[in-house]
Every structure is written in C-alpha cells, then in structure tokens.
C-alpha atoms as an extended CHARMM CRD file, in Angstrom:
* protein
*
       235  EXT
         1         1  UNK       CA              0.0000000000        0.0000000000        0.0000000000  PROA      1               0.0000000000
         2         2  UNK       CA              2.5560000000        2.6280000000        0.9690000000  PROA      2               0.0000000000
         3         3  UNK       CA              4.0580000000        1.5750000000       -2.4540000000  PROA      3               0.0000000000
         4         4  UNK       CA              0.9230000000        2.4520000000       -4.0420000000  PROA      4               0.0000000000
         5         5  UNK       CA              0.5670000000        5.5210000000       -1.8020000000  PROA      5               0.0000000000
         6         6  UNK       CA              3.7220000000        6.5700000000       -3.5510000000  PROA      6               0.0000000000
         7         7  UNK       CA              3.2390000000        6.0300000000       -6.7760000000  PROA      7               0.0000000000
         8         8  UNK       CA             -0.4200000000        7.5830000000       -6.6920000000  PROA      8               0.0000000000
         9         9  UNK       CA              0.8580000000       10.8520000000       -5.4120000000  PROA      9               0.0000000000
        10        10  UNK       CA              3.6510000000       10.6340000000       -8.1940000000  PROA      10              0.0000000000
        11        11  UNK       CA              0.9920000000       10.5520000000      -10.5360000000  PROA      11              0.0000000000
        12        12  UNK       CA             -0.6860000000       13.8300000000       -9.0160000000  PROA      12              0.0000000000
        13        13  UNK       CA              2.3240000000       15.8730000000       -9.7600000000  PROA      13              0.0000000000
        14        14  UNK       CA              2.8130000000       14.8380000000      -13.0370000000  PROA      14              0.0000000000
        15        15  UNK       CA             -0.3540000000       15.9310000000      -14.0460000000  PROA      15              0.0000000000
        16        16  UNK       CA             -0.4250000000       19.0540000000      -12.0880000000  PROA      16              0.0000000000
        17        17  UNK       CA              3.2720000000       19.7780000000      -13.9790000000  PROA      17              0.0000000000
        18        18  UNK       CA              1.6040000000       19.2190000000      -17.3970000000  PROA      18              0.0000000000
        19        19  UNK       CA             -1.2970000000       21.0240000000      -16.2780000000  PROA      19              0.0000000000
        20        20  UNK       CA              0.4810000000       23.8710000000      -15.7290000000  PROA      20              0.0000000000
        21        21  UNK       CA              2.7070000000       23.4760000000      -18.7790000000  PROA      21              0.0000000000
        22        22  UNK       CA             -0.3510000000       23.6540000000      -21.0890000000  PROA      22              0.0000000000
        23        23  UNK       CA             -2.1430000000       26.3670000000      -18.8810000000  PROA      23              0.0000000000
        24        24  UNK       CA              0.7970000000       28.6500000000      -19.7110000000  PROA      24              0.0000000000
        25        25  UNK       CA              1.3440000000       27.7090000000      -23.7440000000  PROA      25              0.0000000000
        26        26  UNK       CA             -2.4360000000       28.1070000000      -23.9820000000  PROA      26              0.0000000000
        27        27  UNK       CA             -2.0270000000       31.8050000000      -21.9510000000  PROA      27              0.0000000000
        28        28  UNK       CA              0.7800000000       32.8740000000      -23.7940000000  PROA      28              0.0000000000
        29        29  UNK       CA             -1.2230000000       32.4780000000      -26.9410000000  PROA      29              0.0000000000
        30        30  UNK       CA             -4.9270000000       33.7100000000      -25.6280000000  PROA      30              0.0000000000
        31        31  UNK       CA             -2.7220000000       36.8400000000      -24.3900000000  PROA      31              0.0000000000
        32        32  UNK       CA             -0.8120000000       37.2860000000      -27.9620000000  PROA      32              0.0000000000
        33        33  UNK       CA             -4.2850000000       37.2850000000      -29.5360000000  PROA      33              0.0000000000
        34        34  UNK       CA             -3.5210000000       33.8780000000      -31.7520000000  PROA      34              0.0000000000
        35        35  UNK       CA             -6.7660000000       32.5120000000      -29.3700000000  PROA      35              0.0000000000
        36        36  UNK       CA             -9.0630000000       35.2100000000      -29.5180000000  PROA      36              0.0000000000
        37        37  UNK       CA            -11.8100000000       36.0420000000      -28.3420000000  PROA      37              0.0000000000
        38        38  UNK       CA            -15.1850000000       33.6050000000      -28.6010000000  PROA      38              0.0000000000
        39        39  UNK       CA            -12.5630000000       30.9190000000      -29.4690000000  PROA      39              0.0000000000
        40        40  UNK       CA            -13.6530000000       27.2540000000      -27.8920000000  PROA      40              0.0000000000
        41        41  UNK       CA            -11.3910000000       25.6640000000      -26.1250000000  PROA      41              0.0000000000
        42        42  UNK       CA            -12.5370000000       21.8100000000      -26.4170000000  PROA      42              0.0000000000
        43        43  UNK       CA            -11.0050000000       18.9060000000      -24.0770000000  PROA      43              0.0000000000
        44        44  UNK       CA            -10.7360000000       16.4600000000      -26.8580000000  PROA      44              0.0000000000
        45        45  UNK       CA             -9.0820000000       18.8100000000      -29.0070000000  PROA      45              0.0000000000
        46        46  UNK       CA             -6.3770000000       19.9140000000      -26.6000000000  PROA      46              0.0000000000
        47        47  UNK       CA             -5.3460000000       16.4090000000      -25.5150000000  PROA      47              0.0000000000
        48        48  UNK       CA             -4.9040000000       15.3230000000      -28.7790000000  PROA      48              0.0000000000
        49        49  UNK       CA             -2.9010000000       19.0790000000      -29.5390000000  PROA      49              0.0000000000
        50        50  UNK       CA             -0.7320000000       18.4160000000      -26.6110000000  PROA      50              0.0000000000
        51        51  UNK       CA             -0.8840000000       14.0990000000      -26.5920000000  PROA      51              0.0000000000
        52        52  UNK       CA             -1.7610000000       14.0600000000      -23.2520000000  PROA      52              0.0000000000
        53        53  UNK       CA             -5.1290000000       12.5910000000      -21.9000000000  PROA      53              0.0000000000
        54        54  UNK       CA             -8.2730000000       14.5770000000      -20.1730000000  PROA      54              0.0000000000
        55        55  UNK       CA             -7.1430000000       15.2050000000      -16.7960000000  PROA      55              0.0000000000
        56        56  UNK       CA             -4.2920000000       17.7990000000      -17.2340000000  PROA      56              0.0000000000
        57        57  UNK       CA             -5.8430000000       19.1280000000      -20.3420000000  PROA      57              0.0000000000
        58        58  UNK       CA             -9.2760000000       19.8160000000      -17.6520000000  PROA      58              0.0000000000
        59        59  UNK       CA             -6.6970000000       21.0120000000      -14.9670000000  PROA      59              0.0000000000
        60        60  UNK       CA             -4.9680000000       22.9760000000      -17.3120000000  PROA      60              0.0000000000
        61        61  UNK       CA             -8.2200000000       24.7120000000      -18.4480000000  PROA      61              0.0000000000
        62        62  UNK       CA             -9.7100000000       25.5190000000      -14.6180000000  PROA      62              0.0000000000
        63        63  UNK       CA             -6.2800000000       27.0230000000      -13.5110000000  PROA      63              0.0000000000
        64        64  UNK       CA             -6.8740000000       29.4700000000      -17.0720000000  PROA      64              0.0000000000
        65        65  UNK       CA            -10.7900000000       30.0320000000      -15.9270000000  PROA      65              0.0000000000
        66        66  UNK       CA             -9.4250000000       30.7090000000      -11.7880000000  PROA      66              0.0000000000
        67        67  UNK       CA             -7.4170000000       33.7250000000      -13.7060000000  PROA      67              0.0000000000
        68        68  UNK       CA            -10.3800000000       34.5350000000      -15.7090000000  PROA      68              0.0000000000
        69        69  UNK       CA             -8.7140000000       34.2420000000      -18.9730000000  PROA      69              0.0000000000
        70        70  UNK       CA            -11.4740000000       31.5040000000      -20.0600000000  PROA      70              0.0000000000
        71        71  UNK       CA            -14.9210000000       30.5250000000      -19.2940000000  PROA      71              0.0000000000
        72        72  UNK       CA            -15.3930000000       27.0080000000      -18.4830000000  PROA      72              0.0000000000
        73        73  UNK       CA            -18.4060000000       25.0780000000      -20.1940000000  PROA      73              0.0000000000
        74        74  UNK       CA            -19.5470000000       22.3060000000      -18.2840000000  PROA      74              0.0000000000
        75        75  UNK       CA            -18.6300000000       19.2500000000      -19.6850000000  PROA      75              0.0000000000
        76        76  UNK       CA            -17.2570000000       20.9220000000      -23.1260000000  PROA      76              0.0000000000
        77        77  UNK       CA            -14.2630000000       23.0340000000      -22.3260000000  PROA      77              0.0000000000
        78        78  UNK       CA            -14.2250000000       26.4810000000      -22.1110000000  PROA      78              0.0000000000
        79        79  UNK       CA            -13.9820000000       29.7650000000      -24.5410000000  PROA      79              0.0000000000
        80        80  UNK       CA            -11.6350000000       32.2810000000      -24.2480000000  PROA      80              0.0000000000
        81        81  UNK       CA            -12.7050000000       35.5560000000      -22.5480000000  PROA      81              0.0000000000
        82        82  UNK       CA            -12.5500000000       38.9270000000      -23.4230000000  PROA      82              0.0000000000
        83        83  UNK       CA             -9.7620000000       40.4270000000      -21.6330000000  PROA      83              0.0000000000
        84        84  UNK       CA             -9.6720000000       43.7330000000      -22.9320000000  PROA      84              0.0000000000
        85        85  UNK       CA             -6.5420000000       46.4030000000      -22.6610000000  PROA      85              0.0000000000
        86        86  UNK       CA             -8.8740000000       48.7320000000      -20.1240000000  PROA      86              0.0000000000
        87        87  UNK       CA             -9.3730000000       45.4940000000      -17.9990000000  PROA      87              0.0000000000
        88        88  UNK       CA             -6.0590000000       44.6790000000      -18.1520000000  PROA      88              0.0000000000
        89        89  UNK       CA             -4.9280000000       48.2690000000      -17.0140000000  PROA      89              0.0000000000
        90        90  UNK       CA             -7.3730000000       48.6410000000      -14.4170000000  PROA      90              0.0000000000
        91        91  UNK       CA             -6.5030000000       45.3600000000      -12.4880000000  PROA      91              0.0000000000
        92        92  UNK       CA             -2.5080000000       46.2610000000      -13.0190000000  PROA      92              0.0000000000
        93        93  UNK       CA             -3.4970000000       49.9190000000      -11.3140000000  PROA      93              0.0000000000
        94        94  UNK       CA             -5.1760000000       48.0770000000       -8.6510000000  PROA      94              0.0000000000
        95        95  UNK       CA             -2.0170000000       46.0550000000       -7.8960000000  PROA      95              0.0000000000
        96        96  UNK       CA              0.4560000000       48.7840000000       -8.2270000000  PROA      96              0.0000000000
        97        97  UNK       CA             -1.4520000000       50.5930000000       -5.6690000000  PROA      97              0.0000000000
        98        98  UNK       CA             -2.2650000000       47.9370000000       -3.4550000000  PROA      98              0.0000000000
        99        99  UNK       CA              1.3220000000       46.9980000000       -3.4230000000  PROA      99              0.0000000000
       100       100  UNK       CA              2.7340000000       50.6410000000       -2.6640000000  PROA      100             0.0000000000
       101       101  UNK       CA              0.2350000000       50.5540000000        0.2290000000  PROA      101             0.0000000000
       102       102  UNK       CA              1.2850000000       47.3600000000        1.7880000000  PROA      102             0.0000000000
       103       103  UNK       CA              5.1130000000       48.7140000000        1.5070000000  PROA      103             0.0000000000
       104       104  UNK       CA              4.0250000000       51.8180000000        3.2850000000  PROA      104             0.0000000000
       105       105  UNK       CA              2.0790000000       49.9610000000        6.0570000000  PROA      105             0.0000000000
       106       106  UNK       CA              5.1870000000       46.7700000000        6.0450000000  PROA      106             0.0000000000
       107       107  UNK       CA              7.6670000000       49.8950000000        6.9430000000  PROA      107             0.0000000000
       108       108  UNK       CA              6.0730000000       50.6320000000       10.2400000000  PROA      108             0.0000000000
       109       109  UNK       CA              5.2620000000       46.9650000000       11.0770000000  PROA      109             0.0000000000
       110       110  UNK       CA              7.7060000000       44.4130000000        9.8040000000  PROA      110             0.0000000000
       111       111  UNK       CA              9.7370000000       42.4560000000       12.7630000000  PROA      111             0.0000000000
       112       112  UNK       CA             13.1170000000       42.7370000000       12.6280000000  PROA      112             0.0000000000
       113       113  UNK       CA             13.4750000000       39.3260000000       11.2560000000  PROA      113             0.0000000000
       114       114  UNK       CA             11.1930000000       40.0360000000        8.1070000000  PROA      114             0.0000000000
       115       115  UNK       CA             13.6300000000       43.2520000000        7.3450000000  PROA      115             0.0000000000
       116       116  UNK       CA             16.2060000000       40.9360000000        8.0500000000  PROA      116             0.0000000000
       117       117  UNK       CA             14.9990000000       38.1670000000        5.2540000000  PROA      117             0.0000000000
       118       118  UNK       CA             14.4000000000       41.6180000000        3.0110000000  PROA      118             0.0000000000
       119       119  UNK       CA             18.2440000000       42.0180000000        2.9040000000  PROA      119             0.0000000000
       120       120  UNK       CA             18.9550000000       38.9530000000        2.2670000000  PROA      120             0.0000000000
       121       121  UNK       CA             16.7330000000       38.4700000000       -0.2260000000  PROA      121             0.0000000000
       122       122  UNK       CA             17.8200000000       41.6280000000       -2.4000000000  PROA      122             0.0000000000
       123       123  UNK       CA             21.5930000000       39.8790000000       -1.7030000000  PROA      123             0.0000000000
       124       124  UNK       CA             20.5440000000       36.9420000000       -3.1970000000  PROA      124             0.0000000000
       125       125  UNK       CA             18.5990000000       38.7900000000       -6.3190000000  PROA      125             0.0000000000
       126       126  UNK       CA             21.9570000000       40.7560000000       -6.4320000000  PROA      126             0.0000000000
       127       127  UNK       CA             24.1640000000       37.0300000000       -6.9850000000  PROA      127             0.0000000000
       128       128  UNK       CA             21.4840000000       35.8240000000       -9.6120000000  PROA      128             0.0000000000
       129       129  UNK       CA             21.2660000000       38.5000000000      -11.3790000000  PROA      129             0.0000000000
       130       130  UNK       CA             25.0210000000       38.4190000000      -12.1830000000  PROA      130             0.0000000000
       131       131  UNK       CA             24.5930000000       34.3950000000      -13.0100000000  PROA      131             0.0000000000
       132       132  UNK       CA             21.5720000000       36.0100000000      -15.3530000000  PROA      132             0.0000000000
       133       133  UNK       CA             19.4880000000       33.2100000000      -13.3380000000  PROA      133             0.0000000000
       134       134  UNK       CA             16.4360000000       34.2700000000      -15.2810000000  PROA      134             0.0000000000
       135       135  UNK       CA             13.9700000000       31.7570000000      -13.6120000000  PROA      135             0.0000000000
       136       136  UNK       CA             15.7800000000       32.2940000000       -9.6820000000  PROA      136             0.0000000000
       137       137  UNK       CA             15.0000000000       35.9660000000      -10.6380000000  PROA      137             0.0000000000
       138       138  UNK       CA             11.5610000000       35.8150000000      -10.9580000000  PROA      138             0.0000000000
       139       139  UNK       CA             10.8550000000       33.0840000000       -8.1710000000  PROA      139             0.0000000000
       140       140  UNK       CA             13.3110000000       35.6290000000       -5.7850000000  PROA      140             0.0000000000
       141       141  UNK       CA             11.1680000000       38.4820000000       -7.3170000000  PROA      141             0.0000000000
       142       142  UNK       CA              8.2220000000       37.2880000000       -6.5310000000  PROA      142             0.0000000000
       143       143  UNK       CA              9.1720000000       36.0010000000       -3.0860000000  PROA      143             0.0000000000
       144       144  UNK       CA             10.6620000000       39.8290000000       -2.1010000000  PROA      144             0.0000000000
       145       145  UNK       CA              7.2570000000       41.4960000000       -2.9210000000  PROA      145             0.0000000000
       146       146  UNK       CA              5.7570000000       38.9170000000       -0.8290000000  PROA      146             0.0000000000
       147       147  UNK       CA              7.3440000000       39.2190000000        1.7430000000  PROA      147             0.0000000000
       148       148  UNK       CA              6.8790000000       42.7310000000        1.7490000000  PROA      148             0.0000000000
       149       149  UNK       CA              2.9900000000       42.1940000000        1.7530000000  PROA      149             0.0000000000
       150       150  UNK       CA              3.0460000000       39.2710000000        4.5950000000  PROA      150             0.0000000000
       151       151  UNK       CA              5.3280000000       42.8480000000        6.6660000000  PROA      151             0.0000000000
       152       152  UNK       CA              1.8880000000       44.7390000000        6.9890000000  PROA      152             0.0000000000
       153       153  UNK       CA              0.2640000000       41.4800000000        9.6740000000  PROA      153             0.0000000000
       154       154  UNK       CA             -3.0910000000       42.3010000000        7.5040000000  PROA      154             0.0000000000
       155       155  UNK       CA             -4.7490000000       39.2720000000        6.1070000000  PROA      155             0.0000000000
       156       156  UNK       CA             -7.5930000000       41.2660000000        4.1290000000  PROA      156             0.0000000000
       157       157  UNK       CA             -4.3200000000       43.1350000000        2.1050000000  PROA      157             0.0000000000
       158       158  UNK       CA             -2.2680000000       40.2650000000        1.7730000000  PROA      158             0.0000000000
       159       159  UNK       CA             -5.2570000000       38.1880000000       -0.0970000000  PROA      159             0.0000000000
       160       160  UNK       CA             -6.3070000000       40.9650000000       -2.0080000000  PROA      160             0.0000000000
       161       161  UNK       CA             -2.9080000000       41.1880000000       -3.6400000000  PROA      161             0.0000000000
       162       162  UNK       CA             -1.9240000000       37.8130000000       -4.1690000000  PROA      162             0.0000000000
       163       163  UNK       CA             -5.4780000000       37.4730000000       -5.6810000000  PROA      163             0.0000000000
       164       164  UNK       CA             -4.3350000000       40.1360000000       -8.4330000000  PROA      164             0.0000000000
       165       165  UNK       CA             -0.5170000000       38.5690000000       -8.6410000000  PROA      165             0.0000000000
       166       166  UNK       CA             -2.3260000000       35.4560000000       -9.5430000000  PROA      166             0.0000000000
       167       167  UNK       CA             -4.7520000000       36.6410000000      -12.0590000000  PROA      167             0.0000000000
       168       168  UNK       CA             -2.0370000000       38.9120000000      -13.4550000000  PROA      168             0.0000000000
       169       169  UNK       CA              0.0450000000       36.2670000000      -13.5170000000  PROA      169             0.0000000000
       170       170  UNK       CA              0.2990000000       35.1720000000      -17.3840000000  PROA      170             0.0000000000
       171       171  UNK       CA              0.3380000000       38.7900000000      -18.8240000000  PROA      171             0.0000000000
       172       172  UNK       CA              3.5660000000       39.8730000000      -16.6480000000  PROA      172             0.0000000000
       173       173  UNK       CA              5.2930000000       36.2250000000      -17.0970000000  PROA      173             0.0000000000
       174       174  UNK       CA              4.5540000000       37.1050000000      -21.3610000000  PROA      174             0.0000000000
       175       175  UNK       CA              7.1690000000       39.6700000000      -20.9330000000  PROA      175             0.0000000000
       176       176  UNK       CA             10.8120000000       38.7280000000      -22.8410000000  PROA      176             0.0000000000
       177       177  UNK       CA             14.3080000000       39.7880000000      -21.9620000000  PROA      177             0.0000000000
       178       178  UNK       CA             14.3850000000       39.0960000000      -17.5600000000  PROA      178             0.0000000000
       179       179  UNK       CA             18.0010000000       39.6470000000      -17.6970000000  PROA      179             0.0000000000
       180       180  UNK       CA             17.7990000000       43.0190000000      -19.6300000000  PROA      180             0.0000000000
       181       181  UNK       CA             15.4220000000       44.0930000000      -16.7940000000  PROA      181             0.0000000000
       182       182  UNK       CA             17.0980000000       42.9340000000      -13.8270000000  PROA      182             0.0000000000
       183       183  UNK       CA             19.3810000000       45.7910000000      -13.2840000000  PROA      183             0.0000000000
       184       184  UNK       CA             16.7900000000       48.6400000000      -13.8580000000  PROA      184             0.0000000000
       185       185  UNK       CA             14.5000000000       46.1400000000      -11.0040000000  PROA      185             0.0000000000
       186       186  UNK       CA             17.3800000000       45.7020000000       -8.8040000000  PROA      186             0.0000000000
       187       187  UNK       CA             17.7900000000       49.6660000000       -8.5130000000  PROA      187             0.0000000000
       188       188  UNK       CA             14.3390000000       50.0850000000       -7.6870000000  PROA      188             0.0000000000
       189       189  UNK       CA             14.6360000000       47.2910000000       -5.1210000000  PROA      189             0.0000000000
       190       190  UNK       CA             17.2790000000       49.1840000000       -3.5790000000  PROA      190             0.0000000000
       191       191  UNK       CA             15.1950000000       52.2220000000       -2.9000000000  PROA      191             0.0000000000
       192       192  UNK       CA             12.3110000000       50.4740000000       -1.3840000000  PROA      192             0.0000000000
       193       193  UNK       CA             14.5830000000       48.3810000000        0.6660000000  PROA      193             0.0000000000
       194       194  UNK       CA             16.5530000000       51.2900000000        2.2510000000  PROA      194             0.0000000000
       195       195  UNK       CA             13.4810000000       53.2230000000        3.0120000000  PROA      195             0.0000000000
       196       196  UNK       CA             11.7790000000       49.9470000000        4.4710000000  PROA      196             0.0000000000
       197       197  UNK       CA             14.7940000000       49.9980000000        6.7640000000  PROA      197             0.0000000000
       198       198  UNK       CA             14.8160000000       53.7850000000        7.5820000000  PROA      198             0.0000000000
       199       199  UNK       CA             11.5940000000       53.3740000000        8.8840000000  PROA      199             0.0000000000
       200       200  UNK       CA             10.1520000000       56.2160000000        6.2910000000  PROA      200             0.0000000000
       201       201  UNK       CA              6.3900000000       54.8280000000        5.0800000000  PROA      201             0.0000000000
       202       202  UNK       CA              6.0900000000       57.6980000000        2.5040000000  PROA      202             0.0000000000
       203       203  UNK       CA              9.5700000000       57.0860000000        0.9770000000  PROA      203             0.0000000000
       204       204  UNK       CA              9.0770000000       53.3110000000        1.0540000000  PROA      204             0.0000000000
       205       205  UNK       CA              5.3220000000       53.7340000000       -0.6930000000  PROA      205             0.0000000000
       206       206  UNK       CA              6.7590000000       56.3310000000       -3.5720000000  PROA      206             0.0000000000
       207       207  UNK       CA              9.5860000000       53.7630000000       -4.2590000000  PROA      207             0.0000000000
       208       208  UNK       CA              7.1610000000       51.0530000000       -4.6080000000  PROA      208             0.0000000000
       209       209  UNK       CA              5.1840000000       52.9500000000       -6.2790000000  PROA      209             0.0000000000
       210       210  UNK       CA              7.8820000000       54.3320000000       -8.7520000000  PROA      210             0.0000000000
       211       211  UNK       CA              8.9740000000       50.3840000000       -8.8820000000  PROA      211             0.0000000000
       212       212  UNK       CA              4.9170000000       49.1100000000       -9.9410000000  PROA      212             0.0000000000
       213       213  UNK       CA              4.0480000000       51.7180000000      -12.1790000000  PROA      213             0.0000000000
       214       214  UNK       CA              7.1100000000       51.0240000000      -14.2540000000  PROA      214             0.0000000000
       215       215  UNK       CA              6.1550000000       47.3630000000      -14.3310000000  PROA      215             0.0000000000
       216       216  UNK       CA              2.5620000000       48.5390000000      -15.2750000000  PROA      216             0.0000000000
       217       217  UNK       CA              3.4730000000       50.7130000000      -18.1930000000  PROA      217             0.0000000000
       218       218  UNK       CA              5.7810000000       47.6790000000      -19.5960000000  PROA      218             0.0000000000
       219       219  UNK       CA              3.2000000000       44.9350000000      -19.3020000000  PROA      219             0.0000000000
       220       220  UNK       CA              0.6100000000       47.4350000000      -21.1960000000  PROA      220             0.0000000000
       221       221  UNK       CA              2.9450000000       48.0820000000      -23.9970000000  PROA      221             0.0000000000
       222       222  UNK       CA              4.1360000000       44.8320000000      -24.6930000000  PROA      222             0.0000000000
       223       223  UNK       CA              0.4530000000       43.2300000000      -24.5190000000  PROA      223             0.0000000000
       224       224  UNK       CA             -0.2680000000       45.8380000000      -27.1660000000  PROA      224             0.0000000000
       225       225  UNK       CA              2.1000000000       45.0820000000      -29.5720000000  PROA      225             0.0000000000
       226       226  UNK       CA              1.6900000000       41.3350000000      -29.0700000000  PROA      226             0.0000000000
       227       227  UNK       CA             -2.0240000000       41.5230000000      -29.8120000000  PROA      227             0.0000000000
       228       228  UNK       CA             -1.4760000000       43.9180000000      -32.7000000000  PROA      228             0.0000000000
       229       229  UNK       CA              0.7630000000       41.1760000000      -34.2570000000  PROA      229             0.0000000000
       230       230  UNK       CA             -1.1990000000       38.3300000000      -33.4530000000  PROA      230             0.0000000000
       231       231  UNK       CA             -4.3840000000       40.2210000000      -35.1700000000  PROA      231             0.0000000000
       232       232  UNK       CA             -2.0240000000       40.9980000000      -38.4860000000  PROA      232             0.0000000000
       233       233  UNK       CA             -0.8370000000       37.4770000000      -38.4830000000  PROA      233             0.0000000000
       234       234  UNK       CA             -4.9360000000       36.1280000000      -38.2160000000  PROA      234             0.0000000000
       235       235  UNK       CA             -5.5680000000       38.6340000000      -41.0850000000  PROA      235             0.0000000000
C-alpha cells in the first residue's frame, strides 16, 4: 500500500506539472491574440494538440478560468474571454497601488526578522542577477514582494494582492528579456529596501510605487504590440 501511496501521489504531480505546462502555452497564446476572443477551447481537441489525456488538459483549463482568462463550459471546455486592454490596465493599477500601500504599512510593522529576510533576499537577487538566473529571478522576485505584503500582519491586504498577482500572472510572465530588466528592477529594489529599513512609510510607498508603475506601463505596452501582431498574423 505505501508503495501504491507513492506512486499515486507521483501521478498527481505529473499531471499538475503538465497542467500547468499547457495552462501557460495556452495563456501565452490567448494573451498574444492567436486565441481570440469567442474561441472554444474543447477537451478532446487539446489532448490530442498536446498528446496528453483529459485530466491535465481539464486542470490545465480551470487554472486558465481561476485567472479569468477563459470561461469554463460544463462538460465541453471552455472559450476564451474577453480580456480587454482597459481590464487589463485597471486590475494592473489596482495592484500597483495595493502593493505601494502594503510597503508603506510593512515599513512601520515588519519584525526585525522580516527586514532581516528583506536584505537577504535583495543579496541573493543581487548574486542571480550576475549568473543572469532568469527563472531564480523571478521566483526571488516574486518572493521579495511577498514578503513585503506578509510585513503589513493584515490578512484582508495580503489576499487581495496575491489574488491580483495570480490573475495577473500570465500577462507579466509574457514579458521577454528578464536579464535586460534585472538591473533597472534591482535599482528600484534598492530604494524600497533602504526606506523599508529607515523606517520612512512615505519614501518606502513612492519607491514602490515608482517600482509598480514602471512594471505597469511595460506589461501594457508589450500586450499591445503582441495583440497587434497576433491580429495581423490572423488577417
């Protein structure tokens, strides 16, 4: 049985790898336009697209719908939403104020340990970025601004971003060229760490704010262009 047990759970993460695999391949392209709008997304059709069999193909489509980038149809897949650019620009200014908040409120009530695992977390951003550790990047980046949101001890703030992180998710990761960005990112990092660790909220919320906004205008421009190719490619 504990054999079994083993093998079973095995299985689980398999599928949830492939899942996640296809979720992303599928994102990429409903983001760059080549899945439009209206456009079905059928189970049978995807597993043979992908050779794989129903399960991560229906995983793959409810971790797309849980980002609302499809709506699932029971039992027949799902069609591609309409994410428009005003959407997409509203729920990015959401986040890039939420997140200058929480590094305004994180300043005044972060333990010492937290600004502690701050430092050491830029350090490490720091080593990887001259390794041009694209993937250790992001997973660092994303771990620094969540730490920064766990710093303000408020649940209701800390859900409400990672909500948007996660449903932003496949329009920031469509962005090319990590290692070109790193060193502007690592700047801005700077700021908002010093300030964090000066104990000056408004400084620390600017920087952020400086740092998101940035981010923001990026994500908008590239999702443009990307769409405006992918509808000149369909044509």
């Amino acid at each position: 049985m504990p054999n079994a047990s083993i093998k079973d759970q095995d299985t689980r993460t398999t599928v949830t790898t492939i899942a996640a695999q296809i979720s992303q391949k599928l994102a990429d392209e409903i983001i760059a336009g080549t899945l439009p709008p209206g456009e079905r997304l059928e189970e049978p059709a995807l597993a043979e697209r992908f050779q794989v069999s129903r399960t991560p193909v229906r995983e793959a489509l409810r971790l797309l719908d849980a980002r609302g980038l499809i709506e699932l149809v029971p039992r027949r897949g799902g069609v591609v939403a309409n994410v428009g650019a005003a959407q997409l620009a509203d729920m990015l200014e959401a986040l890039c104020e939420l997140e200058s908040l929480c590094c305004r409120i994180a300043t005044q009530r972060m333990s010492a340990m937290q600004r502690r695992q701050l430092e050491l977390l830029h350090e490490q951003t720091e080593a990887v970025g001259e390794r041009r550790d694209a993937q250790a990047y992001l997973e660092l980046n994303h771990r620094f601004h969540q730490l920064i949101c766990q710093g303000t001890q408020n649940e209701t703030l800390m859900a409400a971003v990672e909500n948007l992180r996660d449903r932003l998710a496949p329009f920031r990761a469509a962005q090319s060229g990590v290692e070109r960005r790193f060193e502007t990112s690592h700047r801005e990092h700077q700021k908002i760490v010093e300030a964090i660790l000066a104990g000056q909220p408004e400084e620390a919320y600017l920087a952020m704010r400086s740092h998101t906004t940035r981010l923001t205008l990026n994500v908008m421009e590239l999702i443009e262009a990307q769409r405006a190719d992918g509808a000149a490619k369909r044509n």
